[in-house]
LODOKOL-249418 format. One record per residue (C-alpha): x, y, z. Coordinates in Angstrom, 3 decimals, m for minus. Example, Ala and Ser with C-alpha at 12.3 -4.5 7.8 and 13.67 -1.06 7.14 Angstrom:
residues 2
12.300,m4.500,7.800
13.670,m1.060,7.140
This chain:
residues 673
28.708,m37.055,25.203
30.093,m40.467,23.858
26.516,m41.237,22.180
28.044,m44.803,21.097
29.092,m45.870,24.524
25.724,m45.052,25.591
24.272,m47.369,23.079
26.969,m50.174,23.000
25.848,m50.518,26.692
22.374,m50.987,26.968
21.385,m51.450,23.330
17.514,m52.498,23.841
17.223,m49.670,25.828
18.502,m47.086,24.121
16.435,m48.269,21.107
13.670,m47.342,23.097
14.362,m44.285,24.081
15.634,m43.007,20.892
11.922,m43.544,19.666
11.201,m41.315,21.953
13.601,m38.819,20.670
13.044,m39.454,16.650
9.585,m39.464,17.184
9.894,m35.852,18.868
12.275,m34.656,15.939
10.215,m35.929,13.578
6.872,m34.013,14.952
8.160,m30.676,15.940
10.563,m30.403,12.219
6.665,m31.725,10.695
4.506,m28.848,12.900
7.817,m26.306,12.124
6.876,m25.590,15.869
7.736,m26.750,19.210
10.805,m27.800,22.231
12.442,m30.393,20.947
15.127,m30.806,23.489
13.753,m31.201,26.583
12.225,m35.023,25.357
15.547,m35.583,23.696
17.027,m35.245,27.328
14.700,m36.695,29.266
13.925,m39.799,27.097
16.162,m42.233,29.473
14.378,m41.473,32.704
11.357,m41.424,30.713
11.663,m45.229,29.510
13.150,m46.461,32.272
9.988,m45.138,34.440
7.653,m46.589,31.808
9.506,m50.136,31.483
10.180,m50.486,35.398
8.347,m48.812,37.382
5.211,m47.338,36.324
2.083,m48.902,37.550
m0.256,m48.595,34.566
m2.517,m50.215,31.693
m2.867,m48.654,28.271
m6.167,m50.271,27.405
m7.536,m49.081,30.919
m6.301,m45.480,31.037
m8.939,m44.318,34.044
m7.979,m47.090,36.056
m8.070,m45.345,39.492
m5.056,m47.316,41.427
m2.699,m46.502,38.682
0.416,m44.528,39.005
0.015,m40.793,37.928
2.802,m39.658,35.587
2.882,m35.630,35.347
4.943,m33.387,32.670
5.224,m30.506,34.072
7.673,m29.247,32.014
5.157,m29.402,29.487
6.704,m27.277,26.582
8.573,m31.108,26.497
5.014,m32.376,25.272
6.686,m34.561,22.577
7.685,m36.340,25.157
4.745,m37.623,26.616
2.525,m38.159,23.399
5.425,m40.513,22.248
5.178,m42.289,25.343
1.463,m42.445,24.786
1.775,m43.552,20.991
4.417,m46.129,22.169
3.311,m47.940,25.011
m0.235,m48.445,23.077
m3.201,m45.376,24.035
m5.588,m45.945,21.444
m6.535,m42.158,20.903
m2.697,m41.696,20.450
m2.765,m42.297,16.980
0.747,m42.072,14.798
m1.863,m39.564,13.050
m1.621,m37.817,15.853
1.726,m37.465,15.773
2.178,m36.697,12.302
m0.345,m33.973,13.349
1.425,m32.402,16.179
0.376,m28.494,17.337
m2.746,m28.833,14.489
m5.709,m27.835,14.778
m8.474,m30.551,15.768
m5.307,m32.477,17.067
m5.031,m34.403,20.298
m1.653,m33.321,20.209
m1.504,m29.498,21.626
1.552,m27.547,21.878
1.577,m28.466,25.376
m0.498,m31.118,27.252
m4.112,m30.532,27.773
m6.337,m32.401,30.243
m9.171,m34.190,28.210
m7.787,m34.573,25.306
m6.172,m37.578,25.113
m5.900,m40.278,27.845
m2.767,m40.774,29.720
m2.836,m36.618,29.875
m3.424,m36.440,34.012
m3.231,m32.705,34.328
m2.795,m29.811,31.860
0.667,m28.402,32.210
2.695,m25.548,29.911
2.437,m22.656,32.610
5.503,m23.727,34.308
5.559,m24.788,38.115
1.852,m25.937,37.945
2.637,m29.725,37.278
4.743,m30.248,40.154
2.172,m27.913,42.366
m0.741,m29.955,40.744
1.552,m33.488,41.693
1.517,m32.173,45.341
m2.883,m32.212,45.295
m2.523,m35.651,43.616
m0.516,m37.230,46.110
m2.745,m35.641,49.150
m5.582,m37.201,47.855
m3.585,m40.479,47.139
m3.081,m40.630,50.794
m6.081,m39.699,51.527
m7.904,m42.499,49.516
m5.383,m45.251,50.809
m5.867,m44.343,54.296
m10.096,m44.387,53.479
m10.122,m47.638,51.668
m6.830,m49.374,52.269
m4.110,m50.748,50.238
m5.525,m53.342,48.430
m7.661,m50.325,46.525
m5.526,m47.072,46.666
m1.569,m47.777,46.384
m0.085,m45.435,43.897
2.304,m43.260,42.859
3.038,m39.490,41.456
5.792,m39.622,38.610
6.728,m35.677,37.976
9.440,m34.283,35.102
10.617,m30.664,36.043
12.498,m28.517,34.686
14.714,m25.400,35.700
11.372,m23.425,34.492
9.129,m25.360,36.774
11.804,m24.426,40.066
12.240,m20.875,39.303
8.585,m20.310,39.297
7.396,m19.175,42.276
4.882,m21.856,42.979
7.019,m24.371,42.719
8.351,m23.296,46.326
5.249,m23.741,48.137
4.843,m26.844,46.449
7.938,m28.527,47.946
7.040,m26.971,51.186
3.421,m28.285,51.680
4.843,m31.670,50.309
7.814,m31.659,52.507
5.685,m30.658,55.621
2.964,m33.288,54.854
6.013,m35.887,54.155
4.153,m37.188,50.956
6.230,m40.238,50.427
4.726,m41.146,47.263
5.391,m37.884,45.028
8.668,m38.392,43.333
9.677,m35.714,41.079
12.745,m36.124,38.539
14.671,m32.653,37.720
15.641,m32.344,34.240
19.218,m30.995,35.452
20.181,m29.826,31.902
21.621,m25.847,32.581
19.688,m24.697,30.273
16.225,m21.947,29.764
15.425,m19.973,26.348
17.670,m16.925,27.224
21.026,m19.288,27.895
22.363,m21.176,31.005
20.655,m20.794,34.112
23.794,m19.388,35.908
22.560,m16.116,34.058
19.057,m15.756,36.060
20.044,m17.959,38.995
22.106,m19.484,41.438
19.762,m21.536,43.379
21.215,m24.447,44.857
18.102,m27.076,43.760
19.539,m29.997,46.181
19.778,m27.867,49.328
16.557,m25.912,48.986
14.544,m29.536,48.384
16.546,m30.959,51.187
15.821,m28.340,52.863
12.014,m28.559,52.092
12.209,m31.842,53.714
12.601,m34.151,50.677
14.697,m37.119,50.314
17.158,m36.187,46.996
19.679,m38.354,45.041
21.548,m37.165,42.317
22.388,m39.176,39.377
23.402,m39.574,35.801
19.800,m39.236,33.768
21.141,m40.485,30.311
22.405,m44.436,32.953
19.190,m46.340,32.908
21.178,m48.482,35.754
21.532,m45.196,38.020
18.110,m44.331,36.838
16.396,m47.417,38.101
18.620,m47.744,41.260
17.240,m43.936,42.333
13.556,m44.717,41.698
13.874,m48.410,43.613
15.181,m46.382,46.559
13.256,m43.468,46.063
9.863,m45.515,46.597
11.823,m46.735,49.753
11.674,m43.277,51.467
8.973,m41.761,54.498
9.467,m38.179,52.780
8.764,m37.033,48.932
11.984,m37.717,46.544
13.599,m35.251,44.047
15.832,m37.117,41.983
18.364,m34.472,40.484
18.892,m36.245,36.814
22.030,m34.498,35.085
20.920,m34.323,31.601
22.060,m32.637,28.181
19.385,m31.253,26.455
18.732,m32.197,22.865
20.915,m34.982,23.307
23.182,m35.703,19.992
21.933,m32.549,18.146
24.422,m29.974,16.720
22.173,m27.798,19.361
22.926,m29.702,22.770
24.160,m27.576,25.671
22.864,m24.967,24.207
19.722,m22.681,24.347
18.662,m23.693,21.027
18.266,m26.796,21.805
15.218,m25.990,24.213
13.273,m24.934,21.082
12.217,m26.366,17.772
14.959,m28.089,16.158
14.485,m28.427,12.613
17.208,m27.421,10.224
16.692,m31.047,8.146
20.818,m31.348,7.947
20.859,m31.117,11.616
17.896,m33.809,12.156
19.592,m36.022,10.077
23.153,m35.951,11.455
21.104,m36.178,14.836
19.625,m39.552,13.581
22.809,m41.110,12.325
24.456,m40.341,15.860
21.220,m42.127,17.456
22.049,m45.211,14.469
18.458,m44.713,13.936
17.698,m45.415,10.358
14.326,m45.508,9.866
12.079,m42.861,8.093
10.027,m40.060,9.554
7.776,m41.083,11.829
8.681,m44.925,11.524
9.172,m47.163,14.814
11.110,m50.623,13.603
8.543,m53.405,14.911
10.635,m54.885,17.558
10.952,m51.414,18.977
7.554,m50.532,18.950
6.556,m54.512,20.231
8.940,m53.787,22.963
7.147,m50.624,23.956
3.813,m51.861,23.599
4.580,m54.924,25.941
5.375,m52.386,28.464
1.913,m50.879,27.831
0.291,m54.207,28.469
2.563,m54.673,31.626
0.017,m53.531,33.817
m2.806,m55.391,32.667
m2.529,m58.415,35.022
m2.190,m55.946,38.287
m5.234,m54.050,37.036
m7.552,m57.194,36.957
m5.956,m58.102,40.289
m6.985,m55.082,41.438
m10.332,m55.371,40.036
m11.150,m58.784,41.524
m9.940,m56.949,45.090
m12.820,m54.190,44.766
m15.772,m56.443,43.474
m14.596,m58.087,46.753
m15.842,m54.881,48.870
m19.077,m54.531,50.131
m21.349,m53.273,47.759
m22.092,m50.406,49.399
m18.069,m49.604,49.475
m18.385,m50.057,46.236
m21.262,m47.859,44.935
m19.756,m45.140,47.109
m16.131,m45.287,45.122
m17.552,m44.757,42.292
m19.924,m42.694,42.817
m17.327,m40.026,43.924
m14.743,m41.084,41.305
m18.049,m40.374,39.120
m18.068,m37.068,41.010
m22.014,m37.193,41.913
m23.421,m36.201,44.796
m25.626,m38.479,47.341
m29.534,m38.551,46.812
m29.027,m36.666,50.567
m27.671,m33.522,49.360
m30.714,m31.537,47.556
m32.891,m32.499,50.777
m30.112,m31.368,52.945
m30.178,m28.104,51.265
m33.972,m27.637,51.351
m33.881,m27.829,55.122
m30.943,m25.695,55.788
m32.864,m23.352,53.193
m36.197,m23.501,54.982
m34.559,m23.138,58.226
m32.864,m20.031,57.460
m36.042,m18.513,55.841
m38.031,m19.157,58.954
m35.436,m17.622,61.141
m33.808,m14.976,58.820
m30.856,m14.341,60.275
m28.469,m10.983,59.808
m24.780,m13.082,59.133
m21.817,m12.948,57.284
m22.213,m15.438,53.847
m19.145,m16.642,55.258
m20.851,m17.778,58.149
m23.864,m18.680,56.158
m20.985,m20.740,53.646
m19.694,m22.458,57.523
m23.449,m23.311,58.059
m23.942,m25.421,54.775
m20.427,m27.206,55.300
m21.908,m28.406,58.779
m24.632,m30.008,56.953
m22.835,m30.904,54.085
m19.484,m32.414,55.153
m20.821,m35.292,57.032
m23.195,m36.597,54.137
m20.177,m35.755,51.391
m16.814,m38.055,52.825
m15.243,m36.916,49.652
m15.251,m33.073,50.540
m11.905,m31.784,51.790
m11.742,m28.606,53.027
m8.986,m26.241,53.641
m7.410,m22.661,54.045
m4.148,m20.533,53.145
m3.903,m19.633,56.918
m7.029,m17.843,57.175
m9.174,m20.697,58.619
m10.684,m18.494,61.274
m11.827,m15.746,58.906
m12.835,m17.508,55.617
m15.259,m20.153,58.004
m13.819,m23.398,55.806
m13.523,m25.993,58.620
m16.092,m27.738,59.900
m15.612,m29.970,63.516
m16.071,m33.166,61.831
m13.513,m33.254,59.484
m10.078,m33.917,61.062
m6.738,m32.398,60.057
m4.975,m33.694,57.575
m1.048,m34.812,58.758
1.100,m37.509,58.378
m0.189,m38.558,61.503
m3.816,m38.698,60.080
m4.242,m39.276,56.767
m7.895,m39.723,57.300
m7.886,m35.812,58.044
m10.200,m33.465,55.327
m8.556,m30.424,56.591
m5.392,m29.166,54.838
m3.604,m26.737,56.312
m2.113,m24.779,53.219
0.183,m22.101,54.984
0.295,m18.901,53.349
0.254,m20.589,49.909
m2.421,m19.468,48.015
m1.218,m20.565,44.526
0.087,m23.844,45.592
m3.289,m24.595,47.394
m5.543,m23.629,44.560
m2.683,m26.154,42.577
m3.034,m28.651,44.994
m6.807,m28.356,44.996
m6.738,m28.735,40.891
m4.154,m32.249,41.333
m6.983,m33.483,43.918
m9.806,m33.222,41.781
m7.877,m34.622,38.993
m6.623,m37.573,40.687
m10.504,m38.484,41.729
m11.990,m39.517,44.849
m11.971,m35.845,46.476
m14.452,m32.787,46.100
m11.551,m29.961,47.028
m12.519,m26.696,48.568
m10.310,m24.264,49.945
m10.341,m20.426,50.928
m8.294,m16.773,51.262
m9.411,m13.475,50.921
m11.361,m12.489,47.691
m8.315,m10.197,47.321
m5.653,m13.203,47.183
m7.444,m14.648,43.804
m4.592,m12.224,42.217
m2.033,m14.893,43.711
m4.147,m17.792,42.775
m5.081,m16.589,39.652
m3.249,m19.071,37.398
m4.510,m22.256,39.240
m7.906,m20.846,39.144
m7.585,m20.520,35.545
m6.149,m23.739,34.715
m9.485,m25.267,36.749
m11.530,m23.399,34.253
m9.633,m24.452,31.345
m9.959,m28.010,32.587
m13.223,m28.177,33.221
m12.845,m29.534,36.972
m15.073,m28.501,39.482
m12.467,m27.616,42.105
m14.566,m24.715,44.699
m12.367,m21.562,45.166
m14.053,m19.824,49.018
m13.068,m15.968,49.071
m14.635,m14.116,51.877
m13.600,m10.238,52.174
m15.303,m9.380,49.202
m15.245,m6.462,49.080
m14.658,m2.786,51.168
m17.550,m4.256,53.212
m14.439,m5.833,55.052
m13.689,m2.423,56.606
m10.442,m1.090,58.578
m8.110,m3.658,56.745
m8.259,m0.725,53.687
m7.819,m0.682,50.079
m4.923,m3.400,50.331
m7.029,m6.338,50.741
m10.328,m4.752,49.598
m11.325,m6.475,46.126
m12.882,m3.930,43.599
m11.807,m5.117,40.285
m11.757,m9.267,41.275
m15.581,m9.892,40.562
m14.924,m8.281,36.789
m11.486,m10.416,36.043
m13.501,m13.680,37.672
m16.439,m13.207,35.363
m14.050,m12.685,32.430
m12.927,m16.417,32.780
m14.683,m18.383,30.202
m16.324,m21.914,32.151
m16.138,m20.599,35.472
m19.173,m20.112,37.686
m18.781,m16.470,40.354
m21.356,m16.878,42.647
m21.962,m13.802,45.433
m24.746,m14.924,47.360
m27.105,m12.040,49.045
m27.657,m14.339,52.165
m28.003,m17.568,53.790
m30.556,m19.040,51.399
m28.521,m18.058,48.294
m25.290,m19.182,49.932
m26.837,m22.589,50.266
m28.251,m22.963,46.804
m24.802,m21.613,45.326
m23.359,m24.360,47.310
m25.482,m26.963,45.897
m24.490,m26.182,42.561
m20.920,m25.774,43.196
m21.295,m29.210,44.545
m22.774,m30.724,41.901
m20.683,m29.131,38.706
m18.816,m31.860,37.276
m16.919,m29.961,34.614
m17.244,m26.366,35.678
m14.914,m24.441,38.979
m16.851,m22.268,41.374
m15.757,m19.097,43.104
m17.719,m18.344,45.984
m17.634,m14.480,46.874
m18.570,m13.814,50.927
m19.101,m11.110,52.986
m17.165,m10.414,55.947
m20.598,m8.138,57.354
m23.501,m9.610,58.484
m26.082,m9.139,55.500
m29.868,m9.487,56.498
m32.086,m12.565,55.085
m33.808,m11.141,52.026
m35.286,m14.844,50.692
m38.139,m14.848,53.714
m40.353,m16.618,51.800
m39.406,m20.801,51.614
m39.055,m21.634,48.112
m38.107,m25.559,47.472
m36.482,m24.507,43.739
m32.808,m23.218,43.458
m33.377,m20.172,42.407
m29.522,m19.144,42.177
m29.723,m21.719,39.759
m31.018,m19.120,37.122
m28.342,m16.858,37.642
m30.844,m14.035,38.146
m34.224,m13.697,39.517
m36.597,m11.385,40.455
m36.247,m11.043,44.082
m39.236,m8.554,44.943
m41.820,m6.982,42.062
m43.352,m3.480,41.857
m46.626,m2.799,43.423
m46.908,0.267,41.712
m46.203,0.830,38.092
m43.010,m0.293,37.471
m40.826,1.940,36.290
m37.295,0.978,37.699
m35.267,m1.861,37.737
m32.958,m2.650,40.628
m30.079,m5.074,40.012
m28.105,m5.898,42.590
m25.641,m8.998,44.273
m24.178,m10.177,47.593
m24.170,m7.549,49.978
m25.773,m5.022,47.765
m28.748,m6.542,47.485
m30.309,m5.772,51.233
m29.768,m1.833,49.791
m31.516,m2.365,46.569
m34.546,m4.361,48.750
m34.331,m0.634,50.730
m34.066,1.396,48.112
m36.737,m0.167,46.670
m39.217,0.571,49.588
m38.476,4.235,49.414
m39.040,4.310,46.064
m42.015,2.633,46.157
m43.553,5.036,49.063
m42.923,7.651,46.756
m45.264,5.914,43.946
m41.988,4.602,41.507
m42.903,1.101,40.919
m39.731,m0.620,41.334
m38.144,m4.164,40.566
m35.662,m5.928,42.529
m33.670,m8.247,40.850
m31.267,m10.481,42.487
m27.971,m11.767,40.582
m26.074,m14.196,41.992
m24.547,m15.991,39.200
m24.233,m13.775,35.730
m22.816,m16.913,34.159
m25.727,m18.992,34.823
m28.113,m15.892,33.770
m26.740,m15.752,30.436
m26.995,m19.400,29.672
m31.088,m19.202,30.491
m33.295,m19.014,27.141
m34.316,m15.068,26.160
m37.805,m15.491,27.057
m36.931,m15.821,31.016
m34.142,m13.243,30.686
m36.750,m10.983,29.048
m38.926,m11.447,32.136
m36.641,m10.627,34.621
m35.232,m7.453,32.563
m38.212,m6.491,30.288
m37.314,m3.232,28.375
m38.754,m0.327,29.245
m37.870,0.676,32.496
m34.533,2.504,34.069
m32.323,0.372,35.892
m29.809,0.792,38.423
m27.532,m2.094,39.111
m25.707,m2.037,42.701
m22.706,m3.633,43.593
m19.458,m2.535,45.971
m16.925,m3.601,42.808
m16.483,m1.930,39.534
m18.740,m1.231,36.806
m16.935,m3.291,34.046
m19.068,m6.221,33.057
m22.574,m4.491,34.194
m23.257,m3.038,30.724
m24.367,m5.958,29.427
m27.529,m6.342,32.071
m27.952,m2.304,32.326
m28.044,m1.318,28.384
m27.895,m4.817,26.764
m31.068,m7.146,27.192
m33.258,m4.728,26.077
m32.418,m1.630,27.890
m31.170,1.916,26.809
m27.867,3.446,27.689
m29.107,6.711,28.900
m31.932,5.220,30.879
m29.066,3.091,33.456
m26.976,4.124,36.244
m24.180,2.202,38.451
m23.895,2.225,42.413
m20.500,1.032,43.318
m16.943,1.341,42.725
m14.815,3.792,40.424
m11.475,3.529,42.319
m9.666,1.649,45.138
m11.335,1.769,48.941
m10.183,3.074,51.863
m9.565,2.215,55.519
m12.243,2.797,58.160
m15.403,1.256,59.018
m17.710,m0.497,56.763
m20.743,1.698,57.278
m18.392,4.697,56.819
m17.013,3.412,53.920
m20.139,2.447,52.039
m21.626,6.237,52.839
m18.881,7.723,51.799
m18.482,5.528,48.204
m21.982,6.552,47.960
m23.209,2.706,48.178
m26.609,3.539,49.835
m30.027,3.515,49.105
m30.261,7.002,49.280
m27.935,7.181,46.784
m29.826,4.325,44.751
m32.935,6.326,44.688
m31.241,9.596,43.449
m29.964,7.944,40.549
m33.290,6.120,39.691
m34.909,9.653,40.047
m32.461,11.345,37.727
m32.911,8.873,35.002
m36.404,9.031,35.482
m36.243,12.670,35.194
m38.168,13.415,38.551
């Protein structure tokens, strides 16, 4: 690669991107740690994106109408924190820099939502950037076709790599985007050959163009190191009705002794090397030092936006001002003043009535009351619609024929949708719900993960949850989902025991502004076990004592979901026999834990046995049956030890010896009776 052509040609602009590239040298040789080639190859589509094209203001990072740029290849994370330090983000320090992969640094080895601004999504687990750019242009559309141009009229920017495509995810990323023809997603494919192991022509032989043409994308592919070709493909890229790859041929630590090769993807930082790098680039300047014009030149392209962002701002104090308060108050992600007295009703209703449903039905009933007072909610399915109870009849489907829809249509994608559903709540302006079996988390896993890790409160629906869904057999029967969910640190599992709790988990999952639900449903119709109206969320507490002891009590019944109607029976047999026994429902063990020790110590005093109940595995249970003040020999399990089975659900749960009988032998043995 003829480095000094490149420069001789467009001088001011390759002094701008080589800033880019020293600055990543500089950081990764400083940290002894990082991917160093990746932002050496990507730097010219990077600054000619920033300078031309990229709707954005560095002193206004959260302004919601600017253009979302996503790394997706995010081992490349040099990349983007340059760009941040450049173009002016005051929490994007040179410090920071100097401080890259450190603890207590902004800068993380890859990006991380939250902690720094300009960061829109936390990427590193490849493919999830480009899935996560799919949910941000959805709710793009969705918000310009809502309010209009003059307040939602934006792009999504995406850098992938040959990582990002392989993954999986990636593919029903491109397909939901293709299908929905999202016209404002433009993704840039860092075309360099090259993945950690060698060239890519060792793993794969994709052809990238066809399959995204095929996808139903528009593609072009260019030359990524001509900022001429560059800026041509975005102009017509923007011009397009359907979502634009552009296929940039790149080298990968451009002007290093390493380009071409797989070293080059990693941390490059034999000092010789850096330095022979630098003369190539004529770059001159010390570690970590941007000459001024350079850095002036970059930081007028951080203040580029600043005029279109007060234009924009004079265009929304021109809305109503109840347009207005209702923007922001979803943006702000709280809930109307409707919702808790919504709830109530539904609650009392159901208590009055105490019906014998599904919680997936009971979950359909709250979304009738709730979608209609919530316009942000969006609802959705990965081709389950009809079993996991997710659409309600006032929300439309969402199509490139209505873009006013809040009903997605995911396909048999449930990765990309729990992606998608992440890139929506990040963008703003959407509450994102979306369901598949309680099985399927295993394929969403890594989305739901990344929600946790974020802290966004995107609302995961899995009915089937558990062998309770019968003939379908051990296949799609969940036994070991409930354990691996609760291990996720900043994620609330809720498994209602009926209507009432459904509701109230609901409520909550609603209004979480930093924390993911998963809500766990039955398939079987559970009786109502809350009869008597109370106006307080009592799923709130995580745990609660459902029904006391009349008679001494001497056992403790723990129970959730489905399980609980047996421990409530269990409980009355045990009770005509003279055992004083406790009932204590569990909805939420994460919200349980975080109560002060003087409630948790009134809902599981020591002294008596206890049984806990549940049609999953006992991992996890230990800590309510012999921690919090009870004894290891005095507690028993009721539930799972190995897969299901196929057959009926009242078979099943007889022959997994998930009864009350069952519950009552165990609370006699420990008892010693």
């Amino acid at each position: 690669m003829d480095l000094t052509a490149l420069r001789t040609a467009h001088p001011d602009h390759w002094f701008k991107a080589t800033a880019i590239r020293a600055l990543t040298l500089d950081a990764v040789a400083a940290a002894n740690s990082g991917h160093s080639g990746m932002p050496m190859g990507m730097a010219d589509v990077a600054t000619v994106l920033y300078e031309h094209h990229l709707k954005f203001d560095a002193s206004a990072p959260h302004w919601p109408d600017r253009d979302r740029f996503i790394l997706s290849a995010g081992h490349g994370s040099m990349l983007l924190y340059s760009l941040l330090h450049l173009t002016g983000y005051a929490d994007m320090t040179l410090q920071q820099l100097k401080d890259f992969r450190q603890w207590g640094a902004r800068t993380a080895g890859h990006p991380e939502y939250g902690h720094a601004s300009g960061i829109e999504t936390t990427t590193g687990p490849l493919g999830q950037g480009i899935a996560n750019a799919v949910g941000f242009a959805m709710a793009e559309e969705m918000q310009r076709a809502h309010y209009g141009k003059k307040i939602v009229d934006h792009y999504t920017y995406v850098i992938a790599g040959d990582g990002c495509l392989m993954e999986g995810v990636s593919q029903e990323a491109i397909g939901l985007a293709g299908r929905q023809e999202l016209s404002r997603l433009i993704v840039f494919w860092d075309n360099n050959n090259i993945t950690i192991d060698g060239t890519v022509d060792i793993a794969d032989r994709t052809d990238q163009v066809a399959r995204f043409r095929a996808s139903g994308w528009d593609v072009q592919e260019i030359d990524g190191h001509d900022p001429v070709a560059i800026d041509a493909a975005i102009t017509a890229a923007k011009k397009t009705a359907q979502p634009s790859m552009i296929a940039c041929k790149t080298h990968i630590a451009l002007g290093h002794a390493a380009q071409d090769t797989a070293k080059g993807h990693g941390a490059l930082t034999d000092p010789a090397q850096l330095l022979e790098a630098k003369a190539a680039y004529g770059w001159t300047w010390w570690p970590f030092e941007i000459p001024g014009d350079v850095k002036s030149q970059w930081e007028a392209i951080g203040s580029r936006g600043t005029t279109a962002r007060a234009d924009w701002e004079a265009r929304f104090a021109a809305l109503s001002a109840n347009r207005q308060a209702q923007f922001t108050r979803i943006y702000n992600r709280d809930v109307p003043k409707r919702l808790s007295a919504t709830i109530r009703a539904l609650k009392k209703q159901m208590s009055e009535t105490a019906p014998k449903l599904a919680t997936r039905t009971s979950s359909e009933n709250v979304l009738e009351v709730v979608n209609p007072i919530m316009p942000e909610t969006v609802g959705g399915s990965a081709d389950l619609t009809g079993s996991n109870n997710t659409r309600t009849a006032d929300l439309g489907i969402f199509s490139p024929e209505n873009r006013k829809g809040r009903y997605v249509h995911y396909g048999i994608r449930e990765h990309g949708m729990a992606a998608a559903m992440n890139g929506m709540a990040l963008h703003g302006g959407v509450r994102p719900y979306g369901g598949t079996f309680m099985c399927f988390t295993d394929y969403a896993r890594p989305s739901m993960r990344l929600a946790a890790l974020m802290k966004i409160p995107t609302v995961f629906v899995m009915t089937h949850d558990s062998i309770g869904l019968g003939e379908d057999g051990p296949t799609h029967q969940p036994v070991e989902h409930l354990a691996m969910l609760r291990a996720t640190p900043n994620m609330y599992v809720f498994r209602p025991a009926d209507s009432i709790e459904t509701a109230e988990a609901w409520e909550l999952a609603l209004t979480a502004k930093e924390t993911p639900s998963v809500l766990s449903l039955t398939r079987q119709g559970v009786p109502t076990v809350r009869t008597d109206h109370k106006s307080k969320n009592l799923t709130a507490q995580g745990g609660y004592v459902l029904k006391d002891a009349h008679a001494k009590r001497q056992a403790i019944l723990l129970a959730t979901g489905s399980e609980v109607s047996i421990a409530m029976t269990a409980r009355d047999m045990l009770e005509a026999e003279g055992i004083g026994t406790r009932v204590v429902s569990m909805p939420c063990w994460e919200l349980f834990e975080e109560q002060d020790e003087a409630y948790r110590k009134r809902v599981l005093p020591g002294g008596p046995v206890r049984v806990a109940i549940e049609a999953g595995i006992r991992f996890g249970w230990d800590r309510w049956l012999f921690g919090e003040r009870g004894r290891r020999e005095k507690s028993g399990f009721i539930g799972m030890h190995d897969f299901g089975a196929s057959a009926p659900a009242d078979v099943l749960y007889k022959e997994f010896g998930i009864t009350p009988e069952a519950t009552v032998a165990k609370v006699k043995t420990l008892l010693g009776l």
